[in-house]
N, C-alpha and C positions, 0 to 999 in steps of 0.2 A: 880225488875226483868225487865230486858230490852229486846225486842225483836226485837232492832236493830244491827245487825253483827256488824258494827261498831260504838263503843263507842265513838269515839276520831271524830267523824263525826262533821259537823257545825253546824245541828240539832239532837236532840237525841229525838227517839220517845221509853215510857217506858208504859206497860202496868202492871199494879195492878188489878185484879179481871175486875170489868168493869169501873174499871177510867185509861184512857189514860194521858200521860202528854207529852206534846212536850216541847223540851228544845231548845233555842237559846244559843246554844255552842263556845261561842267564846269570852270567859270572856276579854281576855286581849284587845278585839276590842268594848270593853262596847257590846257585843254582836250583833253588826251590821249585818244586813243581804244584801248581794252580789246577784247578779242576778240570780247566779243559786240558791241559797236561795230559793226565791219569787218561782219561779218554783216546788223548793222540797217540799215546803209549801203546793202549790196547788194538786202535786201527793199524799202529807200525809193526806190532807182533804179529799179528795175522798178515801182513804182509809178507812178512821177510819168510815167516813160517811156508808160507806157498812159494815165494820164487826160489824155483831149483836150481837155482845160480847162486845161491849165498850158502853157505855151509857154517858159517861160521860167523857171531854174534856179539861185539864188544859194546859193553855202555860204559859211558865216561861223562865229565864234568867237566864244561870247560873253565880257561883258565888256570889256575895253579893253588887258587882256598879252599875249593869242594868238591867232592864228586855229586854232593848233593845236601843241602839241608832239609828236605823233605820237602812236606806239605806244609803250604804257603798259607801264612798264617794268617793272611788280609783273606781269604777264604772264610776264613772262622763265620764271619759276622752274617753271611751271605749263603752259606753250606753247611753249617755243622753248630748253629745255632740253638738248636737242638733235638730229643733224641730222630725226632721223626726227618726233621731234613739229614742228618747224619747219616740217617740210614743210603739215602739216595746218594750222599756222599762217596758212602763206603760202597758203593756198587761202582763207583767209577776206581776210588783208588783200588781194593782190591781186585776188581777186574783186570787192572793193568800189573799186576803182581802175578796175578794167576793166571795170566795168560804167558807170558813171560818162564814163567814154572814151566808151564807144561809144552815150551817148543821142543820142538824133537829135533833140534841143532843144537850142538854147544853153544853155551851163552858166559863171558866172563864180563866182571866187573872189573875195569881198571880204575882205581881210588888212589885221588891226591888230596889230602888236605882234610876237610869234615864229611864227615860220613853220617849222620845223625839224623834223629827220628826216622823218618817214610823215607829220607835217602839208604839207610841202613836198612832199612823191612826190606825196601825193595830190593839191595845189594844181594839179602837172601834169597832170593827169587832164581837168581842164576846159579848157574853150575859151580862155578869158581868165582874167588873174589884175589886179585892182587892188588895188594895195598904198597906206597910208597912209606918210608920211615917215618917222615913226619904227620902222616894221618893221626885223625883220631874219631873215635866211634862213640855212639852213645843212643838211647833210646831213653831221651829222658821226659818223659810224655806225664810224670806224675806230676813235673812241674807245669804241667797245664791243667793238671785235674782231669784227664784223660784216661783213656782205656786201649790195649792193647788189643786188637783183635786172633780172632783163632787160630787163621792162616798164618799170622806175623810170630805170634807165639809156636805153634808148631814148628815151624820153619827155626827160629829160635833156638827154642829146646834140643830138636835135632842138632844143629850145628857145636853149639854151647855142653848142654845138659841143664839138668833142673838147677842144681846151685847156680851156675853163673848166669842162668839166664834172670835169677832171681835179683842177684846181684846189678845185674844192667837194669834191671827193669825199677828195682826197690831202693835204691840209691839214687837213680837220675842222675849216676856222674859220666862224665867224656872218659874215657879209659886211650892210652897211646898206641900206639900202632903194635907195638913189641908185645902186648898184653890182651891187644886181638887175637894177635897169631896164636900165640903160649896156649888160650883155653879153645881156637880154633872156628873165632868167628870169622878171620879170614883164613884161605891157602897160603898164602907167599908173601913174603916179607924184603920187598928187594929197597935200593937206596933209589931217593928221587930221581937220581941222573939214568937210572938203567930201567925203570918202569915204563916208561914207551918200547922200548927195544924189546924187553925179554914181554913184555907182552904178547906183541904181535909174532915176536917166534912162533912163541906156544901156539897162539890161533893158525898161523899158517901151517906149524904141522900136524892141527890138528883136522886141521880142513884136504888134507892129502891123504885122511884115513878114508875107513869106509861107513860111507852117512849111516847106511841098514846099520851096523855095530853100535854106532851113535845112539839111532832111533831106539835099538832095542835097547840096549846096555840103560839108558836112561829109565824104561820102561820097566823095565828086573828089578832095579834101586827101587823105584817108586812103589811097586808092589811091595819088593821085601820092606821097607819102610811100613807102608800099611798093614802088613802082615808077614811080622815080623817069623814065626813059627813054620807059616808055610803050610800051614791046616786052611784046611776048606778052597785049597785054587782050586778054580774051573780050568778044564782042559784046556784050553786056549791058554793061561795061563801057564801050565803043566810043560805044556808044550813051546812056547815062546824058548827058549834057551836054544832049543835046535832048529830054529827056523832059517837062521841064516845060512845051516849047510844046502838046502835050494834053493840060495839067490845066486845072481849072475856077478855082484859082490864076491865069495865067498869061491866061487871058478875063478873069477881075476886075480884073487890076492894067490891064491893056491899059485895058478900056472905063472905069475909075477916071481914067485917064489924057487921058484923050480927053475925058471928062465935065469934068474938073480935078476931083473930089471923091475924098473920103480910101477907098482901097479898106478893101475889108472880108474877107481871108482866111480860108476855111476849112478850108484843108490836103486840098485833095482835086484 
């Protein structure tokens, strides 16, 4: 069930109970996304982000070649021509990466096929990435004479480490799906026939937890990421780990528990 007017759109956003799926629509472009792209990206995260009906966040690539070949390169001539339009460039493509980052609902990548340059940056942006067997990845941006940016690279590093993210990035070669998983650019590694399926499990149980747990749990990573040591939090920060023993979350799952029946979360 879709509850976007236009089907035949560049992006398709489709709602199921409370799993959202965003789709990059543009099979016969390996699904490349365009500058106004990056932009509708960012106005569908701030949507999905507020309605408290969605819990749960899948981006995919239609068709069966890509989840995405990135940023579309007939953009170049028009956007990223140089440094000073690039800059305006990069405020939409990162914009749409970092807002994506920071929803406080789970977000997974389901990836068939090419994953490479801004389709890949942006794959990091989410929580989890599942990839089918025959994918393959790459960031090979040297062969445009390009630059990786700091968010991309961050995000990177994290995921990879210095060597391999060095390797992705200094090489500019497609690497296969089996050898994403191994250094840990993707989560999970299933065969093409089971990638829709074990997908949507996972989203659906994970949209039966409790949001508060979600919002936070993401929120503790994202700190301890930042600061790593854990010197210098602010009380609020300090604090956040125990916050969920006074939500009405944290009552429900208890007395669900105690009852043996399936809680019923409402993010409050």
């Amino acid at each position: 069930m879709t509850d976007n007017p236009n089907e035949q759109g560049n992006i398709i956003v489709e709602r199921d109970g409370s799993i959202a799926t965003v789709t990059f629509n543009r099979p016969t472009q390996r699904n490349a996304i365009d500058y106004a792209g990056w932009l509708e990206l960012q106005r569908i995260a701030i949507e999905l982000e507020r309605d408290n009906g969605v819990r749960v966040i899948v981006f995919t690539g239609a068709g069966d070649r890509a989840f995405s070949a990135g940023a579309d390169i007939k953009d170049f001539e028009q956007y990223r021509i140089n440094s000073q339009i690039a800059k305006v460039y990069a405020d939409a493509f990162d914009g749409a990466m970092d807002r994506v980052e920071a929803m406080s609902k789970p977000t997974i990548s389901m990836i068939r096929g090419f994953c490479v340059g801004g389709g890949c940056e942006f794959s990091m942006a989410t929580d989890i990435r599942i990839a089918s067997d025959d994918s393959r990845f790459g960031i090979p941006i040297a062969r445009l004479g390009i630059l990786v940016g700091y968010g991309e690279m961050r995000r990177l590093v994290n995921l990879v480490g210095p060597g391999n993210a060095s390797y992705i990035l200094l090489s500019g070669r497609l690497i296969a799906a089996q050898e994403a998983h191994r250094i840990g650019l993707i989560t999970t590694l299933v065969s093409s026939d089971e990638l829709h399926e074990h997908t949507y499990t996972l989203a659906r149980e994970m949209a039966e937890l409790a949001p508060l747990s979600h919002k936070r749990n993401k929120s503790i990573r994202d700190i301890t990421l930042r600061n790593p040591s854990g010197e210098g939090l602010t009380q609020e920060e300090r604090d956040l780990p125990f916050t969920n023993f006074d939500s009405a979350d944290f009552l429900e799952g208890r007395t669900a528990f105690i009852e043996r029946r399936k809680p019923e979360f409402k993010g409050e």
